[in-house]
C-alpha positions in Angstrom: 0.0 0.0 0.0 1.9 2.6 1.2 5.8 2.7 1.6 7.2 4.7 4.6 11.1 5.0 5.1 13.2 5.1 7.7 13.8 8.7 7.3 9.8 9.5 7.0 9.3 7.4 10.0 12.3 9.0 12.2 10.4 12.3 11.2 7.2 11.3 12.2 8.1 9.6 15.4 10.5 12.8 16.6 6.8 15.1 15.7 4.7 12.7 17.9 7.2 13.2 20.7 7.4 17.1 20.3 3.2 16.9 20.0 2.7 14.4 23.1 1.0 11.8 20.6 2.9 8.8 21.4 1.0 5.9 20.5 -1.3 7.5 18.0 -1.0 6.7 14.3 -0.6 8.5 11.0 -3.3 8.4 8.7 -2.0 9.1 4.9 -4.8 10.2 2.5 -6.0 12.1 -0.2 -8.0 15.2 -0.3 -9.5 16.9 -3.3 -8.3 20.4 -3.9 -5.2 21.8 -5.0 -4.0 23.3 -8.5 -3.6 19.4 -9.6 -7.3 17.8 -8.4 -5.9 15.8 -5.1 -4.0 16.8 -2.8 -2.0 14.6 -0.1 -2.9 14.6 3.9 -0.7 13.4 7.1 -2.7 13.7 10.4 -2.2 12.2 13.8 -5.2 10.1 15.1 -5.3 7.9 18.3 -7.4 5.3 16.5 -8.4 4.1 13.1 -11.7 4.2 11.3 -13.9 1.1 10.5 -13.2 1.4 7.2 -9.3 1.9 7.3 -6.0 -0.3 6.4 -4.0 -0.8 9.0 -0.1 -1.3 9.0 3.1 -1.2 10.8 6.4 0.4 9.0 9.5 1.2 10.9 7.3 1.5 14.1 5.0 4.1 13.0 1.5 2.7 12.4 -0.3 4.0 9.0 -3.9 4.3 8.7 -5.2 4.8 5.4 -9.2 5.2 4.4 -10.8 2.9 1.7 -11.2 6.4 -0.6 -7.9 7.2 -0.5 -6.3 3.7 -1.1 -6.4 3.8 -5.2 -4.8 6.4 -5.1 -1.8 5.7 -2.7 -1.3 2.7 -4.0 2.7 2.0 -4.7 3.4 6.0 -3.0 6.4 6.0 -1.0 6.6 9.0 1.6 9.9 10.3 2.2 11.4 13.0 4.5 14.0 15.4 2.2 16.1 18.3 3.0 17.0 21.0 0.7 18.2 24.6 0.2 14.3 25.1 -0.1 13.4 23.9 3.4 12.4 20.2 4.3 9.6 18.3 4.2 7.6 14.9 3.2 7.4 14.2 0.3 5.4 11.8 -1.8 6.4 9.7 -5.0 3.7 8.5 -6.7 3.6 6.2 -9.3 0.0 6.5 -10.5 0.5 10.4 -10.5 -0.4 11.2 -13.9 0.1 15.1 -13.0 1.9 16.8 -10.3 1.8 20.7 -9.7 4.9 22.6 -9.2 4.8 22.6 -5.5 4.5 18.2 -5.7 1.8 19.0 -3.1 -0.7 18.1 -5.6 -1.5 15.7 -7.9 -4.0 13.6 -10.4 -4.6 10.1 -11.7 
C-alpha cells in the first residue's frame, strides 16, 4: 500500500514526541483540492476508522481510508532536505500530473 522510510518514520516519530501523541498513528490520505485535483494529507489520530487499512512500518502505524487507497497505491513517503526547506514528500507512481509545488496531484 503505502511505503514509509526510515527517514519519513524517524520524522514522524520525533513530531509525535514534540506533540505528546505517542502511540497515535498517522493516517495518509488524499484530499481533493489543489492546483492538480488531489492533494496529499498526514494527520495524527489515536485510533483508526472502520473502514481503514491498517499497517506497521519502521514503528509508525499508517492508517489509510478505503477512498484514498487507489490512489496511494505504490506512494512511498519520504522526508528530504534542501536549500528550499524540508519536508515529506510523496512519489507517486499513478500520478499522472503533479503541480509545481508536488503537493498536488491527479490520476
Amino acid at each position: 500500500m503505502v511505503t514509509l522510510t526510515e527517514k519519513a518514520a524517524e520524522m514522524v516519530k520525533a513530531a509525535m514526541a514534540k506533540e505528546k501523541v505517542d502511540g497515535f498513528g498517522l493516517r495518509v490520505g488524499v484530499v481533493g483540492g489543489g492546483c492538480s485535483g488531489f492533494q496529499y494529507h498526514l494527520a495524527f489520530e489515536e485510533a483508526p476508522g472502520s473502514d481503514d487499512g491498517v499497517f506497521e512500518q519502521h514503528g509508525v502505524t499508517i492508517f489509510v481510508d478505503a477512498a484514498s487507497r487507489e490512489h496511494l497505491a505504490g506512494v512511498t513517503v519520504d522526508y528530504v532536505t534542501g536549500l528550499h526547506g524540508a519536508g515529506f514528500k510523496f512519489l507517486n507512481p499513478n500520478a499522472s500530473r503533479t503541480c509545481g509545488c508536488g503537493s498536488s496531484f491527479a490520476t
